[in-house]
C-alpha positions, 0 to 999 in steps of 0.5 A, a space after each residue: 483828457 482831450 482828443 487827438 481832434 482838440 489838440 490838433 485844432 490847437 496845434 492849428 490855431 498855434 501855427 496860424 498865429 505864429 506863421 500868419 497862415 492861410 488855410 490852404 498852407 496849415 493845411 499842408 503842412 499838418 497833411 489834412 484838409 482845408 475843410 478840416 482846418 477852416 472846421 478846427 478853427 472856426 468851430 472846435 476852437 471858439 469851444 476849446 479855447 475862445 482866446 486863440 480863436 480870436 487871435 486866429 480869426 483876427 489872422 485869417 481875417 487879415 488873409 481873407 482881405 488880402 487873398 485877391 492881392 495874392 491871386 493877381 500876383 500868382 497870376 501875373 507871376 505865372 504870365 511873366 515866366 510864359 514869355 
């Protein structure tokens, strides 16, 4: 039987595939860390189940290349309201 950890992991690397989540969001919406998630999908889900964890890294691969895109966005958004 698996534990509440496994199937949280699983839970994660399902909402980040279907939503093309980033870390920081599946972390807010399962109420948890970012460390928790980062440790549930690189770790505990390349054991539990190796496909999902491809599909998920294959996503969160995506997110990492285009992470300095959205911070100059946010930071240009941010600079616009202030004026």
């Amino acid at each position: 039987m698996k534990g509440i950890v496994e199937e949280r992991a699983a839970m994660l690397g399902e909402y980040i595939i279907q939503s093309k989540a980033t870390v920081r969001s599946a972390a807010k919406k399962f109420g948890v860390s970012k460390s928790t998630v980062h440790k549930d999908v690189s770790e505990r889900l390349k054991i539990l189940n190796p496909q999902l964890y491809r599909e998920v890294k294959d996503v969160l691969e995506v997110n990492k290349a285009q992470r300095h895109i959205r911070g100059g966005m946010a930071t240009k958004n941010k600079y616009k309201k202030l004026t």
